[in-house]
C-alpha positions in Angstrom: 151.7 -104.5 119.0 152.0 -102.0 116.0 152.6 -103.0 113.0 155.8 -104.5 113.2 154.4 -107.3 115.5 156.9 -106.7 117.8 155.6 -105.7 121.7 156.2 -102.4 122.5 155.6 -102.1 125.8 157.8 -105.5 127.4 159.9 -103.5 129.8 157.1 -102.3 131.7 155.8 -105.5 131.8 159.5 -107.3 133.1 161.2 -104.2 134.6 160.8 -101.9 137.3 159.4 -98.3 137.1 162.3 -95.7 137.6 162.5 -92.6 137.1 166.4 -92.1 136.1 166.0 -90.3 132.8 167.4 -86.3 133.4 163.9 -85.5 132.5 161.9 -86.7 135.7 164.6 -84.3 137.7 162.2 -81.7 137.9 158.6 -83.7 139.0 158.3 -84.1 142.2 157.9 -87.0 144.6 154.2 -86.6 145.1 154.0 -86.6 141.8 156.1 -89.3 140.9 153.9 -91.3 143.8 150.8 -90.8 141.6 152.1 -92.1 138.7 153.6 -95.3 140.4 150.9 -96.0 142.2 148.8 -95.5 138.3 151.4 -98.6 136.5 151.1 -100.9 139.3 151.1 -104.4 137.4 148.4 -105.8 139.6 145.2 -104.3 138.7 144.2 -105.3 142.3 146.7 -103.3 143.8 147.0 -100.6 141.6 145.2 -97.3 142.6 141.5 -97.0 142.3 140.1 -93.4 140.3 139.0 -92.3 143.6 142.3 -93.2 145.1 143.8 -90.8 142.7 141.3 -88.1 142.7 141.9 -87.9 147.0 145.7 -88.4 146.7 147.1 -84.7 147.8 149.0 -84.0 144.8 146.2 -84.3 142.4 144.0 -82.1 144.9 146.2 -79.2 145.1 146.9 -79.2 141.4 143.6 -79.3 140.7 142.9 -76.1 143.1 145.6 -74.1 141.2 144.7 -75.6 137.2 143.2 -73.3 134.2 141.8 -74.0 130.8 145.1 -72.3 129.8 147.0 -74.7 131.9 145.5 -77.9 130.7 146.0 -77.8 127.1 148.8 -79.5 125.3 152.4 -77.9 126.1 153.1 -76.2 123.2 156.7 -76.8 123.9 156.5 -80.8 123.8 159.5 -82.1 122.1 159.2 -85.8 121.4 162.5 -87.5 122.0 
C-alpha cells in the first residue's frame, strides 16, 4: 500500500506474468526465464538464490559485466 491505501501490486497477485509490452521485445528468452522463475507466487516453488546464480543466463552475463556496465542506465525513461 502507499499512501492512498489502495494495493498496488493486485495484478501480480491475480494475473499471469507476460511479457506483451513493446518493451520486453528486445530481452531475451533466457532472460525472460530468470525473471519468471524470480515472481513465481509460491515461495516454494519459486527459484532459490543459488538457482539463479547457476541459471546460464546469469553466468554468462556475469562473465562479460563491468563496474561501467552495472550502474544505473543513464538513459532510463520512466513511463
Amino acid at each position: 500500500m502507499l499512501v492512498t491505501g489502495a494495493l498496488v501490486f493486485t495484478r501480480i497477485l491475480h494475473e499471469p506474468l507476460t511479457f506483451k509490452d513493446p518493451s520486453w521485445n528486445a530481452i531475451s528468452l533466457e532472460a525472460k526465464a530468470v525473471i519468471t522463475s524470480m515472481l513465481v507466487k509460491d515461495p516454494k516453488q519459486r527459484a532459490t538464490i543459488s538457482e539463479l546464480l547457476s541459471h546460464e543466463w546469469l553466468a554468462t552475463c556475469a562473465g562479460t559485466m563491468s563496474p561501467a556496465n552495472c550502474s544505473p542506465r543513464d538513459s532510463f525513461q520512466p513511463a
